[in-house]
N, CA, C and O atoms as a CHARMM CRD file, in Angstrom:
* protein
*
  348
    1    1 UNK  N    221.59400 178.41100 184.78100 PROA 1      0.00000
    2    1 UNK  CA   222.27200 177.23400 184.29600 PROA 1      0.00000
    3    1 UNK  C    221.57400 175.97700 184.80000 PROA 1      0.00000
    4    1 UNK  O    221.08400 175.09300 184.09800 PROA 1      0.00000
    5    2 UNK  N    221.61100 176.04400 186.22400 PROA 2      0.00000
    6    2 UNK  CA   220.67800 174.75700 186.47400 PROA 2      0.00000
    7    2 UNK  C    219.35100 174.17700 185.71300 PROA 2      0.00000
    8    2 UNK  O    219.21000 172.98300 185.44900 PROA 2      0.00000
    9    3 UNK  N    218.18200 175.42900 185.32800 PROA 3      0.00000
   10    3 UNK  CA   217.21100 175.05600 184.89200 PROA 3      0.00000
   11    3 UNK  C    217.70100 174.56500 183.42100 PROA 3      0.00000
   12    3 UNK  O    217.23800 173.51400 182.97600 PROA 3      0.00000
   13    4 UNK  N    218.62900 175.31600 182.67100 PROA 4      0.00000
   14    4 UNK  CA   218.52000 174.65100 181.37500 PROA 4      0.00000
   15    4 UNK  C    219.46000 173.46900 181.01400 PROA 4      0.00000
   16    4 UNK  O    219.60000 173.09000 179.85100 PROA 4      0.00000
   17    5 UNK  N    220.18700 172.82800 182.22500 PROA 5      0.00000
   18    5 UNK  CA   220.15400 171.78400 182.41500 PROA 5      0.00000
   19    5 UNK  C    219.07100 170.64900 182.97200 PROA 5      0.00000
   20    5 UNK  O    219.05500 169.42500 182.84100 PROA 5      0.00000
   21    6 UNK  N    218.51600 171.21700 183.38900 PROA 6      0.00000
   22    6 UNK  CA   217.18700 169.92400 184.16100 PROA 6      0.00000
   23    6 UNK  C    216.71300 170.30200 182.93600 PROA 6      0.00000
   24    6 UNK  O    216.75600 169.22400 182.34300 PROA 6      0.00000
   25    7 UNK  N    216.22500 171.22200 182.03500 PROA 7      0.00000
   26    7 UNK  CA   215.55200 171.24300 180.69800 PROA 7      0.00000
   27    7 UNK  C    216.28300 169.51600 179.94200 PROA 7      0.00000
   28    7 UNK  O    215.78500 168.41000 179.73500 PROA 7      0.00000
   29    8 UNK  N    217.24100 169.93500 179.80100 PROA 8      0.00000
   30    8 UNK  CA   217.73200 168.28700 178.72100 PROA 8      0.00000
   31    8 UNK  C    217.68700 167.69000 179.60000 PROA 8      0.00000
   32    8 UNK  O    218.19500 166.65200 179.17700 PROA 8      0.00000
   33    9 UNK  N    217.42300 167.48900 180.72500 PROA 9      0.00000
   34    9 UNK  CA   216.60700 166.07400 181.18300 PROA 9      0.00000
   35    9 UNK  C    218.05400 165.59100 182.40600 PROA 9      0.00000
   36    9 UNK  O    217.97200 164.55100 183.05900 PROA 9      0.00000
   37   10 UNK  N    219.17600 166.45800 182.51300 PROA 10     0.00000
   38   10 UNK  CA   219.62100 165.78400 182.99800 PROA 10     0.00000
   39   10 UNK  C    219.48700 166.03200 184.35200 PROA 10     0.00000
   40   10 UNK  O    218.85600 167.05000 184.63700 PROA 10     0.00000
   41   11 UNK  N    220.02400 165.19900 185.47500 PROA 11     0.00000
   42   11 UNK  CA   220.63000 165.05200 187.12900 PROA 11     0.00000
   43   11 UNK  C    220.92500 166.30800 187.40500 PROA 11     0.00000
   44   11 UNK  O    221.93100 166.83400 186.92900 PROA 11     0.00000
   45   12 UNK  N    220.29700 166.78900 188.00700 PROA 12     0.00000
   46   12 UNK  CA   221.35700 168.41700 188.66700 PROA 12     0.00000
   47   12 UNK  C    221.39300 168.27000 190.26200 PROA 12     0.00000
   48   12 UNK  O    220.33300 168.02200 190.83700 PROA 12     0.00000
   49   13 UNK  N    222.37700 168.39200 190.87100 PROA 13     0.00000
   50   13 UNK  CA   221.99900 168.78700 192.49700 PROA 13     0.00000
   51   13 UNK  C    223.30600 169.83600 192.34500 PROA 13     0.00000
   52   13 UNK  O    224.38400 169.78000 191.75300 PROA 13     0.00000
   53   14 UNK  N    222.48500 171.03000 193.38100 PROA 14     0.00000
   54   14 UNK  CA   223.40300 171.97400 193.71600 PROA 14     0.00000
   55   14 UNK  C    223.33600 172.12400 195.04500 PROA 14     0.00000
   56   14 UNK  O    222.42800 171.75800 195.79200 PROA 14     0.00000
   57   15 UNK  N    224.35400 172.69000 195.31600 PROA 15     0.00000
   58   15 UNK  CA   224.75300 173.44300 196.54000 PROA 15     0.00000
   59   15 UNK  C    224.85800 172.03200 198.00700 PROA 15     0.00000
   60   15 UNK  O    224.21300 171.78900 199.02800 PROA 15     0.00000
   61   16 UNK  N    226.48400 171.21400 197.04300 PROA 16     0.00000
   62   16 UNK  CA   226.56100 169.93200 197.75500 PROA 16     0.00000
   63   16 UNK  C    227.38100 170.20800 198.98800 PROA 16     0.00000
   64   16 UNK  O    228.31500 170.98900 198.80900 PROA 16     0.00000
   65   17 UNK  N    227.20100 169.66000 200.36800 PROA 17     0.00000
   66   17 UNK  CA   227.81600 170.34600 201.17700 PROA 17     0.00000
   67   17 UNK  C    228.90200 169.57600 201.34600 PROA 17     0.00000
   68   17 UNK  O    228.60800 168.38300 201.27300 PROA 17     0.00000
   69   18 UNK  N    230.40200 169.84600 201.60500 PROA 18     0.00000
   70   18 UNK  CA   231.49500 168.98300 201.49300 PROA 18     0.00000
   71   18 UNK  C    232.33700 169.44500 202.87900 PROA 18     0.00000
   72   18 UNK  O    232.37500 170.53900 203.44300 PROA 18     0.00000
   73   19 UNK  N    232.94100 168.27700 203.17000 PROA 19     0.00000
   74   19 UNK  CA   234.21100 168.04200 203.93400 PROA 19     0.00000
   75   19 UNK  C    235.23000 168.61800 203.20400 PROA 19     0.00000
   76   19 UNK  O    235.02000 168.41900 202.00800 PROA 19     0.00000
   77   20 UNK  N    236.22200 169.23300 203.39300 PROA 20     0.00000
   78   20 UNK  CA   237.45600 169.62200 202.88400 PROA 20     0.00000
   79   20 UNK  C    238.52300 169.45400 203.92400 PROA 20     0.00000
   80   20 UNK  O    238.63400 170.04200 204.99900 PROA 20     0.00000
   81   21 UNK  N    239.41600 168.37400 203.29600 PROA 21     0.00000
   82   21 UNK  CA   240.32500 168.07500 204.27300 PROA 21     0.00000
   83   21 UNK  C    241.78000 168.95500 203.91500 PROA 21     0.00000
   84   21 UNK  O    241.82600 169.44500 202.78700 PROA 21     0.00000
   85   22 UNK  N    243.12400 169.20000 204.95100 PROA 22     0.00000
   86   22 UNK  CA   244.24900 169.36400 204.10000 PROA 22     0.00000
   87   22 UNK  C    245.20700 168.39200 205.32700 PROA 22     0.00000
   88   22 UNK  O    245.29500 168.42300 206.55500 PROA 22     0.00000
   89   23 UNK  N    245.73100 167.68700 204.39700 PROA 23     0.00000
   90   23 UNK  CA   247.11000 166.84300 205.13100 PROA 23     0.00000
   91   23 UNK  C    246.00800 165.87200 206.19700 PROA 23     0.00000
   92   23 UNK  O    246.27100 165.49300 207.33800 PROA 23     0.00000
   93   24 UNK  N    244.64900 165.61500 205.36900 PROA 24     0.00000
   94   24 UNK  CA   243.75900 164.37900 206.63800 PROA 24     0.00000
   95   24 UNK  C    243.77300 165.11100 207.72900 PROA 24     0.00000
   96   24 UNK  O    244.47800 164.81500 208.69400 PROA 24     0.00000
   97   25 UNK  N    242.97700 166.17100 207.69200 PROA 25     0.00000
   98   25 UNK  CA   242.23000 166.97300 208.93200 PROA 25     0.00000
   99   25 UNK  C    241.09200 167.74800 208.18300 PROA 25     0.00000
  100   25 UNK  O    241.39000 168.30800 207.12700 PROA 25     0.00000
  101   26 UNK  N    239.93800 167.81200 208.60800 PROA 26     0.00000
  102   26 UNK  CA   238.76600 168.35700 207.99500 PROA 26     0.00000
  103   26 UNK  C    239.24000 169.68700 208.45600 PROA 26     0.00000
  104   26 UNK  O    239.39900 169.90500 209.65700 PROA 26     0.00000
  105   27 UNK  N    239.55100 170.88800 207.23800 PROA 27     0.00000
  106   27 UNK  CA   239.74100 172.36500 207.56600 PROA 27     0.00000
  107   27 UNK  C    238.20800 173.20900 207.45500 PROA 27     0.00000
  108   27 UNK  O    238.08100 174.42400 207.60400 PROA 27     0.00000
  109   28 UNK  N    236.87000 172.03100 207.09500 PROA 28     0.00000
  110   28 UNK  CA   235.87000 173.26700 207.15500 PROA 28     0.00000
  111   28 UNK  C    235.13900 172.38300 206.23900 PROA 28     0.00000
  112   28 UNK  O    235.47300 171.44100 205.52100 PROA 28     0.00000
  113   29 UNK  N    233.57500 173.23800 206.59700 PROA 29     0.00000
  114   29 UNK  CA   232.73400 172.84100 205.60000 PROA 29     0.00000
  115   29 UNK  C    232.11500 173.66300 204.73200 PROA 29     0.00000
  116   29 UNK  O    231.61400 174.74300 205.04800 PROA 29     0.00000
  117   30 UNK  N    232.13400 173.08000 203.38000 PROA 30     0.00000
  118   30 UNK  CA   232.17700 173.70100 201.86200 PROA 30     0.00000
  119   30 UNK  C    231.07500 173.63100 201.41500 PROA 30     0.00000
  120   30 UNK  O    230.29500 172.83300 201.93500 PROA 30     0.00000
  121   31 UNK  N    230.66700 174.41600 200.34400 PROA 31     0.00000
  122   31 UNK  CA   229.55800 174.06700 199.25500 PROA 31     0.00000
  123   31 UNK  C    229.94700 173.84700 198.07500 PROA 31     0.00000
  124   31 UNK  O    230.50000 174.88500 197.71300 PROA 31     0.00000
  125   32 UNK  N    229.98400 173.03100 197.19000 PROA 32     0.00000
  126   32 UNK  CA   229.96500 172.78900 195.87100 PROA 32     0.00000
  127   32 UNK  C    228.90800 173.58400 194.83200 PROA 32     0.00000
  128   32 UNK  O    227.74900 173.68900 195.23500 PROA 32     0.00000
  129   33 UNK  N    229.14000 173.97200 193.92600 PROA 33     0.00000
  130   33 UNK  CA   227.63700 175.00400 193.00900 PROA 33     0.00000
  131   33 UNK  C    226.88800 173.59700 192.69600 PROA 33     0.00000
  132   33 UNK  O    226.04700 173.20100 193.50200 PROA 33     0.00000
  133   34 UNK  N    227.13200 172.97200 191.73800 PROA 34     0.00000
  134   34 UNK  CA   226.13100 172.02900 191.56800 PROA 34     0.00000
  135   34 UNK  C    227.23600 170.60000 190.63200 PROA 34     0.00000
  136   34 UNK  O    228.24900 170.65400 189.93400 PROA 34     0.00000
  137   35 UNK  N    226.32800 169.44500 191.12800 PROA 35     0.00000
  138   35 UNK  CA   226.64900 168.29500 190.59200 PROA 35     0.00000
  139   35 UNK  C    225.93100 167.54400 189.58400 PROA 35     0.00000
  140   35 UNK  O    224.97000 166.85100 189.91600 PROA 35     0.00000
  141   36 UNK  N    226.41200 167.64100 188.07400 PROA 36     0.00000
  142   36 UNK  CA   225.41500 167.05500 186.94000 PROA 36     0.00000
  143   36 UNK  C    226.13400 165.48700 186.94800 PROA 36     0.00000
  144   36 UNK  O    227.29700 165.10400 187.07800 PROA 36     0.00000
  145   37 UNK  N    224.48800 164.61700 186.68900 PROA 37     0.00000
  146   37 UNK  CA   224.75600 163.31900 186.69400 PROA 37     0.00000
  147   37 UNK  C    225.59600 162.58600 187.68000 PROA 37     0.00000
  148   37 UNK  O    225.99500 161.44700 187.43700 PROA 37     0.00000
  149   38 UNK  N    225.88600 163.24000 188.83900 PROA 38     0.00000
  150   38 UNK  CA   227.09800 162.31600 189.20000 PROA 38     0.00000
  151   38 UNK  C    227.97900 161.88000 188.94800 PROA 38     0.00000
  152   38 UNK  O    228.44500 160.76300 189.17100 PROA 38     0.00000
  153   39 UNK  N    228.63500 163.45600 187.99400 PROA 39     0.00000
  154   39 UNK  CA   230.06400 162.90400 187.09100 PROA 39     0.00000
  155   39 UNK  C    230.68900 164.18500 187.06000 PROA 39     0.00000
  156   39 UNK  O    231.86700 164.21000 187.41600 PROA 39     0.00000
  157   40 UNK  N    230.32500 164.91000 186.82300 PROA 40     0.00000
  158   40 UNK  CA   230.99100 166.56400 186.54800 PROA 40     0.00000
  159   40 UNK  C    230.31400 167.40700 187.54200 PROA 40     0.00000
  160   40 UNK  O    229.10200 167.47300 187.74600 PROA 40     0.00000
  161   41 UNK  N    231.46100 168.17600 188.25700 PROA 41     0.00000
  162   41 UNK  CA   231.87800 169.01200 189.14400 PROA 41     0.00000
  163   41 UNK  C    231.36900 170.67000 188.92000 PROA 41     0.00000
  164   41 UNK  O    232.37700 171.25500 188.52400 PROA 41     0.00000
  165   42 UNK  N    230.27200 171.60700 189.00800 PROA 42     0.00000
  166   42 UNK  CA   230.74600 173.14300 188.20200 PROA 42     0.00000
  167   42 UNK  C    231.19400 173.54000 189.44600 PROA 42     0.00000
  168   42 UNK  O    231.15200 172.79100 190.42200 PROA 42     0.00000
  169   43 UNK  N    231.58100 174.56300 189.47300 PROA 43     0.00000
  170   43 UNK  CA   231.73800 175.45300 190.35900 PROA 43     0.00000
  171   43 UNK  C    232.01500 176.97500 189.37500 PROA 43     0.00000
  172   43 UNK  O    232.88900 177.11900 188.52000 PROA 43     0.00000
  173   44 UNK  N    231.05200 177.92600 189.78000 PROA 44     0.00000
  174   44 UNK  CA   230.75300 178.92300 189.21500 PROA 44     0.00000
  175   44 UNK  C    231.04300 180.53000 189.78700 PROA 44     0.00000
  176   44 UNK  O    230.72900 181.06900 190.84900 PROA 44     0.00000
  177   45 UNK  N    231.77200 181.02600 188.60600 PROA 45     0.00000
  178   45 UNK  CA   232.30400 182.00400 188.95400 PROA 45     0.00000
  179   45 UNK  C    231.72600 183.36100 188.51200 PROA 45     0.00000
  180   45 UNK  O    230.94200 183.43700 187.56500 PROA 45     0.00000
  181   46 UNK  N    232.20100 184.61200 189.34100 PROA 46     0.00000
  182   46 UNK  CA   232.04600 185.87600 188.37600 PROA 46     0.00000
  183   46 UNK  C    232.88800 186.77500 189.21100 PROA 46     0.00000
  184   46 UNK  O    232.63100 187.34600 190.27100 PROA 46     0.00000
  185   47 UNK  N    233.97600 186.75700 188.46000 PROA 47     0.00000
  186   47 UNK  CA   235.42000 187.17700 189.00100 PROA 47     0.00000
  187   47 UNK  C    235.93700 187.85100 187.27600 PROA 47     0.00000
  188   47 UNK  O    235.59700 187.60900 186.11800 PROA 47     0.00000
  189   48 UNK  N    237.01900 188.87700 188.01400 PROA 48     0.00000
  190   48 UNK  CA   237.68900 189.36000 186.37200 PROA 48     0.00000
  191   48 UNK  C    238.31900 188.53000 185.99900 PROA 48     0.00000
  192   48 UNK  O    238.27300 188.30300 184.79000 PROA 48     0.00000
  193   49 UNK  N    239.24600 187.65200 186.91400 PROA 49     0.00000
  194   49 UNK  CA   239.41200 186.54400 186.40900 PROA 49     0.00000
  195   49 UNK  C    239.92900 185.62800 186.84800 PROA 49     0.00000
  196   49 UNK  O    240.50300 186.00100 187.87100 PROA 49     0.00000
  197   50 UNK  N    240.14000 184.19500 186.62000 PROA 50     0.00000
  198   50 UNK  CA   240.15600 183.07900 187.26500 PROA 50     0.00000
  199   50 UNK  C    241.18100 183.11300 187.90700 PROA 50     0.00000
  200   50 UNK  O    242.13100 183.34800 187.16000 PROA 50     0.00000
  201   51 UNK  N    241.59000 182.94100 189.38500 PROA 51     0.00000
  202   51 UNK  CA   242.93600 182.63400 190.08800 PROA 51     0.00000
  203   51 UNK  C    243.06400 181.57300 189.94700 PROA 51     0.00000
  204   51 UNK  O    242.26300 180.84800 189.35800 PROA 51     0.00000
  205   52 UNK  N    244.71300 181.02600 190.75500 PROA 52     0.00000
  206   52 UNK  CA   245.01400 179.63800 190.61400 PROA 52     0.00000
  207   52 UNK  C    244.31200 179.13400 192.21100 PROA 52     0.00000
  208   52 UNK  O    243.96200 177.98600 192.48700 PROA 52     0.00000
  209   53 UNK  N    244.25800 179.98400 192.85100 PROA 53     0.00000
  210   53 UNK  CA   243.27700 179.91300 194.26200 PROA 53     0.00000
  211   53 UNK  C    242.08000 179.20300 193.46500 PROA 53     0.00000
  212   53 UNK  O    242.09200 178.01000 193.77100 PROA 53     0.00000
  213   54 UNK  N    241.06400 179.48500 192.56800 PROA 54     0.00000
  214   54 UNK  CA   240.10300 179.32700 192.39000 PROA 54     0.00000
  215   54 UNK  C    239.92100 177.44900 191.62800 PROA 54     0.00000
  216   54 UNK  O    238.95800 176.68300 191.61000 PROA 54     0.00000
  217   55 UNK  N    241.15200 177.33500 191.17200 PROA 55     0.00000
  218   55 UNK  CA   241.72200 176.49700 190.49400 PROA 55     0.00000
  219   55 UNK  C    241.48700 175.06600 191.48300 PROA 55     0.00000
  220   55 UNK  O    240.78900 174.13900 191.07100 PROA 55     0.00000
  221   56 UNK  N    242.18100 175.03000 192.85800 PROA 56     0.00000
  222   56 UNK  CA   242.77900 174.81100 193.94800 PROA 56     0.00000
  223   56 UNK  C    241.60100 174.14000 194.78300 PROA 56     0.00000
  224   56 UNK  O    241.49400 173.03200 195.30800 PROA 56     0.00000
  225   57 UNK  N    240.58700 175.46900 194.68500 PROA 57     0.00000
  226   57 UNK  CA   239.11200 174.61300 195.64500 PROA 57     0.00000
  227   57 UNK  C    238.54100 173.50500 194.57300 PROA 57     0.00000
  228   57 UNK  O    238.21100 172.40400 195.01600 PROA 57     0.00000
  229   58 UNK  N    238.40000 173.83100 192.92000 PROA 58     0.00000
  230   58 UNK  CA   237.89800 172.84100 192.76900 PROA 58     0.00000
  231   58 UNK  C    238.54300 171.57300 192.75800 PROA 58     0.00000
  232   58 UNK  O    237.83300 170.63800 193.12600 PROA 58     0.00000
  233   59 UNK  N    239.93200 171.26000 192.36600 PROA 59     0.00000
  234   59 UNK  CA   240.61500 170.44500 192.70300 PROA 59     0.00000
  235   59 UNK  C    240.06100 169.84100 194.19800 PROA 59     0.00000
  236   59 UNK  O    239.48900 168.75200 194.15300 PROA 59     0.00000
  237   60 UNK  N    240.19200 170.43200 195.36600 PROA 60     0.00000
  238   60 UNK  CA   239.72300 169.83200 196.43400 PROA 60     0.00000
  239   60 UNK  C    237.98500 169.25500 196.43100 PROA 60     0.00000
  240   60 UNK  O    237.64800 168.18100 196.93000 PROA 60     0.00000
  241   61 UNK  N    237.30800 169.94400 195.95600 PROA 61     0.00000
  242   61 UNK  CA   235.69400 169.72000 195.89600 PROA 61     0.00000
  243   61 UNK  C    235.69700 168.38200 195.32100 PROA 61     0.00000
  244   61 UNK  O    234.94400 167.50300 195.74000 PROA 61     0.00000
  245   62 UNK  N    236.82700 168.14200 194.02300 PROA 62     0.00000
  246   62 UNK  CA   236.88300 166.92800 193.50100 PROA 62     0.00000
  247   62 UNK  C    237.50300 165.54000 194.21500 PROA 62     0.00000
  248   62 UNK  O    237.46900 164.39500 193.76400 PROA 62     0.00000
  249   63 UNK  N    238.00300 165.95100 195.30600 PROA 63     0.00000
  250   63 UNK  CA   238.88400 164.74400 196.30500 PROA 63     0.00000
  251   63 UNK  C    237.42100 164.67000 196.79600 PROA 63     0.00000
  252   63 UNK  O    236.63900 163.85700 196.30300 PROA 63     0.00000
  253   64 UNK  N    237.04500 165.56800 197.81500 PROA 64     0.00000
  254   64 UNK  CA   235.97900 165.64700 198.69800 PROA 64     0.00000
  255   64 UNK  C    235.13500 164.87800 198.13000 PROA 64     0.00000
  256   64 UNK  O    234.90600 163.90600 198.85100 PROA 64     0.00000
  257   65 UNK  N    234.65700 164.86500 197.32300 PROA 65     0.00000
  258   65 UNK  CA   233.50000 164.11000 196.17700 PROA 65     0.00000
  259   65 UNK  C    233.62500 162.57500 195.77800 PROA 65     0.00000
  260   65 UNK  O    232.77200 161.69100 195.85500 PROA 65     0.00000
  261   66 UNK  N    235.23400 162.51000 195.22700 PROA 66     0.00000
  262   66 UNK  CA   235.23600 161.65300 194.92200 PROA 66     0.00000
  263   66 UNK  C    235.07700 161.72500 193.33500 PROA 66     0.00000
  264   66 UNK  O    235.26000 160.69600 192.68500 PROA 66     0.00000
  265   67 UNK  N    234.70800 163.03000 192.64100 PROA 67     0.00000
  266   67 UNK  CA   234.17000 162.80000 191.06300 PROA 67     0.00000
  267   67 UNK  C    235.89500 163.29200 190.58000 PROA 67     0.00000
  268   67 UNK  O    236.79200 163.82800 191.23100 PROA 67     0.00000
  269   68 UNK  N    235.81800 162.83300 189.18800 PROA 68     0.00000
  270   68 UNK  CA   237.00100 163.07000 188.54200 PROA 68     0.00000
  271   68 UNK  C    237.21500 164.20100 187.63500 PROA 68     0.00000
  272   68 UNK  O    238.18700 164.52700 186.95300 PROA 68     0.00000
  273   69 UNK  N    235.82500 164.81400 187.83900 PROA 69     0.00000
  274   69 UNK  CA   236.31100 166.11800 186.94800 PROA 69     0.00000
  275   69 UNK  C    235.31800 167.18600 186.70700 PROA 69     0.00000
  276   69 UNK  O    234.14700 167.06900 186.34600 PROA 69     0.00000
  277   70 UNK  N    235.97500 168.20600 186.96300 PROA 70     0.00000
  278   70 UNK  CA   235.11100 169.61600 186.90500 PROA 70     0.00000
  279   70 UNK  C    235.51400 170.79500 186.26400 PROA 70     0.00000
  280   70 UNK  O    236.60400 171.08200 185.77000 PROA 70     0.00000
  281   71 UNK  N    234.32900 171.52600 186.35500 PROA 71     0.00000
  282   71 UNK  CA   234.04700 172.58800 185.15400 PROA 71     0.00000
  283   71 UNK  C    234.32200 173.90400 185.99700 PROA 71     0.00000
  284   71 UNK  O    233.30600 174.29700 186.57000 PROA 71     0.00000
  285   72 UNK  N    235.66300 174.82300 186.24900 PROA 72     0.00000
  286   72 UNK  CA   235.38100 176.35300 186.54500 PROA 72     0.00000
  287   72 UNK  C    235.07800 176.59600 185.84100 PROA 72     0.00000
  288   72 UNK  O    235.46400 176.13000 184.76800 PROA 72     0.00000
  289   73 UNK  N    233.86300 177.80800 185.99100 PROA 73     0.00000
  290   73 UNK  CA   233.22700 178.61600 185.25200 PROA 73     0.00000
  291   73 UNK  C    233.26900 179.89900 185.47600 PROA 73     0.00000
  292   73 UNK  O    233.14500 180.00400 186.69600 PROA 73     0.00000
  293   74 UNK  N    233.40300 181.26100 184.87500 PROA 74     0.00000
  294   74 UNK  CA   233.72700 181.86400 185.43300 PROA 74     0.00000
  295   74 UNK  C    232.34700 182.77900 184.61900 PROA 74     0.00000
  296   74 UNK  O    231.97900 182.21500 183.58800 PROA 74     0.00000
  297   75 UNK  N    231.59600 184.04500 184.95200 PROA 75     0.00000
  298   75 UNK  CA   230.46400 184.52600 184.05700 PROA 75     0.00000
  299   75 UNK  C    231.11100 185.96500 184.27900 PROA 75     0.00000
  300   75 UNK  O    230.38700 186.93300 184.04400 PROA 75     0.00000
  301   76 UNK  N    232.25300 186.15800 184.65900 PROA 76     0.00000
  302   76 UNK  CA   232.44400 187.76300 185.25500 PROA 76     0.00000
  303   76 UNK  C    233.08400 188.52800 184.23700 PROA 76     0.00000
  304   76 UNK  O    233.52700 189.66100 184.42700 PROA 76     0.00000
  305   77 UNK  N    233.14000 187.82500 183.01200 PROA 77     0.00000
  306   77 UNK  CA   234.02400 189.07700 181.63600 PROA 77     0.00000
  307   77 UNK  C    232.66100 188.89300 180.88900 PROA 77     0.00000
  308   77 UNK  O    231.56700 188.36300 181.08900 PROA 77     0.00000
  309   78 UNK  N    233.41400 189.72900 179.76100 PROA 78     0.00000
  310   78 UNK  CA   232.39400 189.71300 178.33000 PROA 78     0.00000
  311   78 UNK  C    232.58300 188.85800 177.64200 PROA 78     0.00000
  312   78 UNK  O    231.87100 188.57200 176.67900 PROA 78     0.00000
  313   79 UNK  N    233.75600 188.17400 178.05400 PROA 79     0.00000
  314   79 UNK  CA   233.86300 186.33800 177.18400 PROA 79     0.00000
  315   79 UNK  C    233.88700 185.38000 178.58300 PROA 79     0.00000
  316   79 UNK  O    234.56600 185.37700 179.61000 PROA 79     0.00000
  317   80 UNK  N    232.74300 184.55200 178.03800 PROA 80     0.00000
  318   80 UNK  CA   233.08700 183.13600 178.80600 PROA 80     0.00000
  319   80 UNK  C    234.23800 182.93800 179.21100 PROA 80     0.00000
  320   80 UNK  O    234.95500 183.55400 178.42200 PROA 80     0.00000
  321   81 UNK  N    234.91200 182.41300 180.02500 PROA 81     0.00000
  322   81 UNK  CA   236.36700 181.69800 180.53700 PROA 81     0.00000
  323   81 UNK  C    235.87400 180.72500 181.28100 PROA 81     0.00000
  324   81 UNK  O    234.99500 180.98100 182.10400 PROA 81     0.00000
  325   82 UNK  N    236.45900 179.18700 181.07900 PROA 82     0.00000
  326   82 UNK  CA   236.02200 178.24800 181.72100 PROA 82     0.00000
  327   82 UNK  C    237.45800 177.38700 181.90800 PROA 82     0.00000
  328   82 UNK  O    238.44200 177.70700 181.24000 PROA 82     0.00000
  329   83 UNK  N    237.50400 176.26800 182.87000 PROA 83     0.00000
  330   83 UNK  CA   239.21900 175.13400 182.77000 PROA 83     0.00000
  331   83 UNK  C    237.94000 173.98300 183.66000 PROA 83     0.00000
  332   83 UNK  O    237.09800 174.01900 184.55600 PROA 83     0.00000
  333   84 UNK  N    238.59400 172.97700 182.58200 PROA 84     0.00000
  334   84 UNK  CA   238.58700 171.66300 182.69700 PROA 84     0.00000
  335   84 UNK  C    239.27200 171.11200 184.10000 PROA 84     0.00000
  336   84 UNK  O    240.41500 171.51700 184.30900 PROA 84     0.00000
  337   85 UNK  N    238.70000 170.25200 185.05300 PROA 85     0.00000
  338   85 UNK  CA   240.43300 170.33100 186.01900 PROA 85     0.00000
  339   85 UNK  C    239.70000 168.92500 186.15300 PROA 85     0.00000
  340   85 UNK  O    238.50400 168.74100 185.92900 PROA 85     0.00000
  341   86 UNK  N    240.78900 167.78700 186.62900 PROA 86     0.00000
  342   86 UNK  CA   240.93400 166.50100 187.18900 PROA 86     0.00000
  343   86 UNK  C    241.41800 166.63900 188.68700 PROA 86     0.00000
  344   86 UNK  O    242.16300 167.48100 189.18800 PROA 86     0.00000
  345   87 UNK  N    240.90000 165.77800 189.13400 PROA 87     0.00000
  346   87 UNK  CA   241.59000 165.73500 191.23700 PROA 87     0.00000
  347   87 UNK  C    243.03400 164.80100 190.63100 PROA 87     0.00000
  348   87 UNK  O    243.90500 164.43100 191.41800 PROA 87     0.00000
């Protein structure tokens, strides 16, 4: 995924390392999968299928960040499954 994003030319950084706070206490430090343009969030999966756990970190990756919105992805069925999420 990364390369055929840097293919169309865009921004990729992966593997962003994050603060994750809960209730304003840092509980640990995170990795993010990758950050396109400095606007959208992935975080990439291969699970049977998406929890609301899974739901939950990106929500937080998106406080941590500061960006407003990201892409679960999940590659672990025979159909794509992906969710849109806002912090």
């Amino acid at each position: 995924m990364f390369v055929a994003l840097r293919q169309k030319g865009l921004n990729v950084v992966c593997q962003i390392p994050l603060k994750v706070k809960f209730r304003g206490v840092i509980v640990g430090d995170f990795y993010a999968d990758m950050l396109v343009e400095n606007k959208v969030l992935l975080e990439l999966k291969s699970v049977s299928r998406i929890m609301p756990e899974h739901k939950a970190q990106v929500i937080n990756y998106l406080k941590a960040i500061g960006i407003e919105v990201g892409l679960l992805i999940n590659f672990g069925n025979a159909k794509l499954e992906y969710n849109r999420l806002h912090k």
